[in-house]
Structures are given as structure tokens and as C-alpha cells.
C-alpha positions in Angstrom: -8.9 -1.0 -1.4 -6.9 1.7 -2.3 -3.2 0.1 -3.8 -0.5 3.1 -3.6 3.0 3.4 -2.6 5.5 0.9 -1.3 4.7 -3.1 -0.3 7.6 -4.8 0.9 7.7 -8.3 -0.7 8.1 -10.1 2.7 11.4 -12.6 3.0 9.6 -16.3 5.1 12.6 -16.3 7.8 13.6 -20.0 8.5 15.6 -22.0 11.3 19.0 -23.7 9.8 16.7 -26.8 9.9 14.6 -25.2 7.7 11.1 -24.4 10.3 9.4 -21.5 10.1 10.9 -18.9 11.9 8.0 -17.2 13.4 9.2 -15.2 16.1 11.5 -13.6 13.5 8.7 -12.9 11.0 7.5 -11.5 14.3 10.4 -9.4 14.4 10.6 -8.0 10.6 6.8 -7.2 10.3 6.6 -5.3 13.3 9.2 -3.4 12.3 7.9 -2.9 8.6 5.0 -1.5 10.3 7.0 1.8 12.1 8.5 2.4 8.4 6.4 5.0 5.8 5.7 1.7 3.6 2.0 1.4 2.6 1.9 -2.0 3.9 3.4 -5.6 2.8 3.0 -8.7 1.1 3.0 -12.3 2.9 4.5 -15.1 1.0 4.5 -13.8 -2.4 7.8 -14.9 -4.1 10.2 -13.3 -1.8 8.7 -15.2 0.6 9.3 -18.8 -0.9 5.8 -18.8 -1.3 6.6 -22.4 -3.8 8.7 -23.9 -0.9 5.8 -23.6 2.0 3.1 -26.2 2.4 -0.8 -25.5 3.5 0.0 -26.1 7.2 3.2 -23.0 7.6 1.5 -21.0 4.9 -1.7 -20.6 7.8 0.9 -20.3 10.3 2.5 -17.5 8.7 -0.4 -15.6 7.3 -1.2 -15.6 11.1 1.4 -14.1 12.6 1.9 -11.7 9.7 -1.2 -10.2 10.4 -1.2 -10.3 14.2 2.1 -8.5 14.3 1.0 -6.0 11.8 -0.1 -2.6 12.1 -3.7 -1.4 11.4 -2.6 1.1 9.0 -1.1 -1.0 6.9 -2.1 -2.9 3.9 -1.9 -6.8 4.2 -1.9 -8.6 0.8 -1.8 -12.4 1.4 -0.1 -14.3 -1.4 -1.7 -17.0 -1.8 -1.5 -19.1 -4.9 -2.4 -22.9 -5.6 -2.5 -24.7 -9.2 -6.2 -25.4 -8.1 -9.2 -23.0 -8.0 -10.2 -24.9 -4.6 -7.0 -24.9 -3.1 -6.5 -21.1 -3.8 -10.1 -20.2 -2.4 -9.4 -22.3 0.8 -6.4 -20.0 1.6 -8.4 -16.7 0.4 -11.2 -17.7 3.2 -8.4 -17.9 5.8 -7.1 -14.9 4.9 -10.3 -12.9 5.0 -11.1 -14.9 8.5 -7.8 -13.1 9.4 -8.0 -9.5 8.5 -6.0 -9.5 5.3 -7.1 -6.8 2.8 -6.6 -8.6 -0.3 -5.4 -11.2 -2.2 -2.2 -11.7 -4.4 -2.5 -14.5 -6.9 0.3 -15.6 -9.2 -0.7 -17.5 -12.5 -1.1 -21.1 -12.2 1.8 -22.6 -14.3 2.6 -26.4 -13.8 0.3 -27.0 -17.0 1.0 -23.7 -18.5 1.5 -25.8 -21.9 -2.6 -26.1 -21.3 -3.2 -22.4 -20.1 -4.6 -21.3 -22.7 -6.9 -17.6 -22.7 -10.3 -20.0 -21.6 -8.2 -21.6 -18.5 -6.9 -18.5 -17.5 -10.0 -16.3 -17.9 -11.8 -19.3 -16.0 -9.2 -19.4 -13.0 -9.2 -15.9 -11.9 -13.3 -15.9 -12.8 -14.2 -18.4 -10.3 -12.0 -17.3 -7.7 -13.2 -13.6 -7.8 -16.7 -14.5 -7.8 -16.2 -16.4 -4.4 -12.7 -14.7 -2.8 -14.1 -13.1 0.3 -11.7 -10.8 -0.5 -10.7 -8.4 -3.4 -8.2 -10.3 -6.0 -4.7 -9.1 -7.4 -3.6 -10.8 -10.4 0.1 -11.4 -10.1 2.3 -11.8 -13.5 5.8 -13.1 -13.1 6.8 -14.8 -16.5 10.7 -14.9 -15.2 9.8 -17.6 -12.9 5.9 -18.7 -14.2 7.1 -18.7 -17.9 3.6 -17.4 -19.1 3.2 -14.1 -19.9 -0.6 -13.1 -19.2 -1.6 -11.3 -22.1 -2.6 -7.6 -21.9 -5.8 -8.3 -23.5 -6.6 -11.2 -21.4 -5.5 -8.4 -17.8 -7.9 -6.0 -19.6 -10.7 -8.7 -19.6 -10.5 -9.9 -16.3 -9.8 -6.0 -14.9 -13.8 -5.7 -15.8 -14.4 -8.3 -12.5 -15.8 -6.0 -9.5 -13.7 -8.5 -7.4 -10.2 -8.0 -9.2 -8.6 -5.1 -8.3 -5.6 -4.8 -9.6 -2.2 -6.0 -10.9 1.5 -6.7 -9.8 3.5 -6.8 -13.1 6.9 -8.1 -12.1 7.9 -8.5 -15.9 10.4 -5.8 -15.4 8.9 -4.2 -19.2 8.0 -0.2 -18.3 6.4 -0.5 -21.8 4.0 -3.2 -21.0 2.7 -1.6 -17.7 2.4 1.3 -19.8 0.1 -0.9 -22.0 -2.1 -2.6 -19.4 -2.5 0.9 -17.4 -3.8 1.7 -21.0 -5.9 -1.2 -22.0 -7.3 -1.1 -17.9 -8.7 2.4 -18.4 -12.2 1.8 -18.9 -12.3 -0.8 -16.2 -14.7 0.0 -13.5 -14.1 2.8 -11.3 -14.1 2.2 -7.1 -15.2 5.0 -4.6 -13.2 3.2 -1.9 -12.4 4.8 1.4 -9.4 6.5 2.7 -7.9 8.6 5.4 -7.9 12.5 5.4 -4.2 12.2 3.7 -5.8 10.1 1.0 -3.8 6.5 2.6 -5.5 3.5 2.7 -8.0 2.8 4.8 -8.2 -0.7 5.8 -10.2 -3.3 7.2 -8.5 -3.1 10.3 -8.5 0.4 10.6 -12.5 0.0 10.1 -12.7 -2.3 12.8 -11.0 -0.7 15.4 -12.8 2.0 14.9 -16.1 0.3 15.4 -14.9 -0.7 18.6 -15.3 1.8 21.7 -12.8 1.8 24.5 -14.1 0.8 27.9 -13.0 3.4 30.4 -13.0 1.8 34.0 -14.1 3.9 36.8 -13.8 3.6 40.6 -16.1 3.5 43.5 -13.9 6.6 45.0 -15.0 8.6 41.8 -18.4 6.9 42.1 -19.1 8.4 45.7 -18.3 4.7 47.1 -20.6 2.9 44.7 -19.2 -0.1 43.2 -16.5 0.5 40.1 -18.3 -0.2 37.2 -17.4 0.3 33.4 -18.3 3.0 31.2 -18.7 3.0 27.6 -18.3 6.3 25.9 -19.7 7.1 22.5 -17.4 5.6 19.7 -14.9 7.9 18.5 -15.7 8.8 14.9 -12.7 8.4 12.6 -12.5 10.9 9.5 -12.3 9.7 6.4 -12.7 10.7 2.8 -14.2 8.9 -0.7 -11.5 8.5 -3.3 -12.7 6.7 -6.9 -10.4 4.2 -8.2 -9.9 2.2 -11.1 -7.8 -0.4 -11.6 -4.1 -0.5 -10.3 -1.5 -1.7 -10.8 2.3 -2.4 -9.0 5.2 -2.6 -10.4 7.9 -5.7 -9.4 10.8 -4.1 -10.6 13.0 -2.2 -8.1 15.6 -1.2 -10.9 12.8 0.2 -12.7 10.6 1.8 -10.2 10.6 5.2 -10.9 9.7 4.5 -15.0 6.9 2.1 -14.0 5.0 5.1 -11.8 6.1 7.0 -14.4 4.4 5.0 -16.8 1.4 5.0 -14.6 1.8 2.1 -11.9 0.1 3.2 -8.6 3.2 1.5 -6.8 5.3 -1.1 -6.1 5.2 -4.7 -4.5 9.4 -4.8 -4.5 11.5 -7.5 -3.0 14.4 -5.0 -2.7 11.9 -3.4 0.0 12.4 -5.7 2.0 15.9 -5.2 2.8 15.4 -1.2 2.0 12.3 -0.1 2.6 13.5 3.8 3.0 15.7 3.9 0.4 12.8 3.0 -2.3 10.2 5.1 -0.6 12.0 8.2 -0.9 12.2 7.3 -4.7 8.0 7.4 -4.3 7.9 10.5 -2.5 10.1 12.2 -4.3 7.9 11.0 -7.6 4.6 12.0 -5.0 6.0 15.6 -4.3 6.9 16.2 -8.4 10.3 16.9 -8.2 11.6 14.6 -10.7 15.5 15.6 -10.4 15.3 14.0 -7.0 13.7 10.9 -7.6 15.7 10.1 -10.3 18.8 10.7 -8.2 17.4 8.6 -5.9 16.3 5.6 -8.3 20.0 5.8 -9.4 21.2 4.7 -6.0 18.6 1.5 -6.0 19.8 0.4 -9.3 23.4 -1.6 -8.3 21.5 -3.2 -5.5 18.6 -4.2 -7.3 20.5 -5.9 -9.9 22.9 -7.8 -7.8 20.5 -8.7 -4.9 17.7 -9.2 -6.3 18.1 -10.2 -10.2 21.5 -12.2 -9.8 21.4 -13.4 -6.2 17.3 -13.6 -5.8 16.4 -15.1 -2.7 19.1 -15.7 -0.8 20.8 -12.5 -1.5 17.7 -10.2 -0.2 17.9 -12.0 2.6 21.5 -11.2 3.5 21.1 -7.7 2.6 18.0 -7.8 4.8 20.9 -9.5 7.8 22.4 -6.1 7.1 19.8 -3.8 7.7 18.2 -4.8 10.6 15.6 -7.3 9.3 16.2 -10.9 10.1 16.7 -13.0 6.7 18.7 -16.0 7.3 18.9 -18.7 5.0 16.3 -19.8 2.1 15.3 -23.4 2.1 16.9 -26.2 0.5 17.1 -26.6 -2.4 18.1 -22.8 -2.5 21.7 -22.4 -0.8 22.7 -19.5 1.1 25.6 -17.0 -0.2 29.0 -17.6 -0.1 31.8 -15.3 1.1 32.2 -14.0 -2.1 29.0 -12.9 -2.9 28.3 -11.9 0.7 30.8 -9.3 0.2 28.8 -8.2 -3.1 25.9 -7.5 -1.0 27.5 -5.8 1.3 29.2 -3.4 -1.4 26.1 -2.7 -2.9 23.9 -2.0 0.1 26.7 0.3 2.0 24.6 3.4 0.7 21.3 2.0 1.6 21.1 1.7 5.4 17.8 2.2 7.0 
């Protein structure tokens, strides 16, 4: 599965009583899918992933992917402490048309995860994941670090694809796009303007339209249906290696720089224009231009995302046109104050 571009890290929308807010996640990811993002991430930790049991994580995965477009990328987040817990979610996922899988480090016993447990955990996922597997490294929050050499290892897996670094260091990605390089290349498929091609999109395309005709076209027959030839969709090879996103909306532009394939941001999902025109200026090489518009992500992706986290992407996303609401307890929403932050930062970065 080709990884390129922009993922918005989805926000988990919530009633004031704290249920899932389904018809609102209903809302947002339909209307991710009409934006140039490559596709999006369900409950990773913009979505409170940590704060939704087995029984709403299903629920959302579900509508997530039902409101989705084809052409976009699906990555289910979908990390438990437990091997067997974690593959139980990756086998729902598949059995709903996700693409792949984003998996966070297990780090309740993090005192124990040594380089054996950790090698082990991804290991035994990969080799039974129905689906490919995206390490996800977010020592902020996890308070382990994976080691490059350890990412480098595991990147040899034909089942683990790739990496979202949310470590915020442009050196390290710099180092693991380094250490990855010999990792085994991918001819994976993609449209004829080189965007993923995804499982979806594969399916739909297997499926010819049935074209109903009448008896009046039928000389007075009865109306029966018609099954034309399936349409044959174009598509090129591209090889890949291994790839890796970048968490860091401050630092975008230096991680693609550095040689991420993309970017899995939370500030996406209150912005997703404003940081795709920072990839496609990058795409089209004119570098004056995407660092102009990196510049204008920075003040938002400081205060909304690194000092305000949860609950202040989800007020910016209030003002953009994405429903966010509140987190869930324990997590408060903003107060006037800081609501007014937001909105001073995000006055330039209307959708």
C-alpha cells in the first residue's frame, strides 16, 4: 500500500455525556473524503484511541469506513497491550475494508519492553495481521522511544510497511529513512497519477454495474438485466520500500525533506488544506513556497496541538467546519481563554 501525502489524524466526536458521536464522525469523514488528503487515520491518538473500549472502537471503525471514500486510504489504529487483543481488532478491520494497520508501542510495562518484547510484539502480529502493519512511535505520550535499530529490524517483515514517527526529531526520521534503506522493496499498485490504489478501489472495480432494461426496448419482452463487461480500471506498478510519516505538523516540511513519504498530522484534522498545500508545494519542487506555507502552520501547530492537544484540535476543528466537541473525561474542554487562542491562531487557516 502505497503511504504518500496527507492523513488526517481523525478527532472521535463525543455527545456531552461522553457516547460516541457517530453521526458526527459521519459528518467529518465524509467530508475528509471531498478534500485532496490521501486518506485518514481512525482512532490513532487524536482520536482518544486510550479512552475507547473494544465495543465503540468496532463501532467507530465501522462507520469510518462506511462513510469513507474509495479513494482514500483507511489506516485503523488499533492498539492493545496484548498481541491477541491487537490481532482481534486487525481481523475486524480487514473484515471492513481498512487498508492497513497503525499500531502504537505497547507501554504499560514499558519498564519490561525490552528489544526481545518488542521485536516479538510486532513479529507475531505481522505474521497473522490480515492486513499490512504500521509501526507507530510516540515517546511524548508512550515514554519509549523504539530504537532505530530495532525500526530497521522489524522494517525487513514483508507485513510491516511502514512507520509514523511522531517524535517531532527531523534528525531521527532522517536516521530511520536511512537505516530502512535496504528493507524490501514493494511493487504495489497505483492509479495513472501514481495515488494509491486501494482495496476499495480494487473492489469496486471488480464489480460490474447492472444496467436494467425494459420490455419497450425489448420489443415487449419482459425487462430483464444486463450485465456489461467490467469496466477495466488503469493502473500502474510503482516499487516501494519502506515509508515512513511524519507526526509533526510544525515540522512537516523538514521531515519530507528529510525523506518521510508524508504525514499522519493531528493539525489535519482541523486544516487539512492548509498542510496539503505545504505537500504540494514540496511535490511540485518549489521550495520558496512551501516554506512560506509551513510558516503559516507553525503558530497553530504549537498552540493547538503541542500545548492544548486534544481538546484544542477539536475546537479548532468547531471552527473549520468539522465537528469536534468535547474530549472525554478526564480530559476537559477549553476555556474562554484559550478558546480565544485557537481562534487567533487558526484565523489564517480556514478551509
Amino acid at each position: 500500500m502505497l503511504l504518500e501525502g496527507i492523513f488526517p489524524a481523525l478527532t472521535t466526536p463525543f455527545y456531552p455525556d461522553g457516547r460516541v458521536y457517530l453521526k458526527k464522525l459521519e459528518h467529518n469523514v465524509d467530508r475528509y473524503s471531498r478534500t485532496p488528503v490521501a486518506g485518514m487515520v481512525v482512532l490513532g491518538s487524536t482520536g482518544e484511541s486510550v479512552m475507547v473500549g473494544d465495543e465503540d472502537t468496532r463501532a467507530v471503525l465501522k462507520e469510518a469506513i462506511n462513510a469513507a471514500s474509495s479513494e482514500k486510504v483507511m489506516l485503523a489504529g488499533i492498539a492493545r497491550e496484548s498481541v491477541i487483543e491487537t490481532l482481534k481488532l486487525a481481523e475486524y478491520s480487514a473484515d471492513h475494508g481498512y487498508d492497513a494497520v497503525l499500531v502504537r508501542t505497547p507501554n504499560y510495562y514499558v519498564p519490561q519492553m525490552g528489544r526481545r518484547e518488542i521485536l516479538n510484539y510486532y513479529r507475531t502480529l505481522a505474521d497473522q495481521s490480515p492486513l499490512p502493519v504500521i509501526l507507530y512511535s510516540i515517546p511524548k505520550l508512550t515514554h519509549y522511544d523504539m530504537p532505530v535499530d530495532i525500526i530497521a529490524e522489524l522494517a525487513q517483515h514483508p507485513n510491516i510497511i511502514g512507520l509514523k514517527d511522531s517524535s517531532g526529531n527531523v534528525e531521527r526520521i532522517a536516521e530511520v529513512v536511512a537505516a530502512t534503506r535496504n528493507a524490501p522493496r514493494r511493487e504495489v499498485s497505483v492509479t495513472t497519477t501514481f495515488t494509491a490504489f486501494t482495496g476499495r478501489m480494487q473492489a469496486e472495480a471488480a464489480i460490474p454495474p447492472v444496467n436494467f432494461v425494459s420490455a419497450i426496448a425489448l420489443g415487449g419482452e419482459a425487462a430483464m438485466a444486463v450485465v456489461p463487461p467490467a469496466p477495466l480500471m488503469k493502473v500502474r506498478k510503482k516499487e516501494i520500500g519502506f515509508q515512513v510519516l511524519s507526526g509533526s505538523g510544525e515540522k512537516f516540511l523538514a521531515s519530507i525533506e528529510a525523506g518521510a513519504s508524508g504525514g499522519v498530522l493531528g493539525m489535519a484534522a482541523c486544516a487539512p488544506q492548509a498542510c496539503q498545500e505545504v505537500y504540494f508545494a514540496w511535490k511540485d519542487n518549489d521550495p520558496e513556497l512551501a516554506r512560506e506555507k509551513q510558516e503559516r502552520l507553525i503558530d497553530a501547530s504549537v498552540v493547538v496541538g503541542s500545548t492544548l492537544g486534544i481538546a484544542g484540535i477539536k475546537h479548532a476543528c468547531d471552527l473549520n467546519g468539522y465537528y469536534g466537541g468535547r474530549p472525554r473525561l478526564p480530559l476537559l474542554p477549553l476555556t474562554a481563554e484559550q478558546q480565544a487562542d485557537v481562534a487567533r491562531v487558526m484565523a489564517d487557516l480556514k478551509n
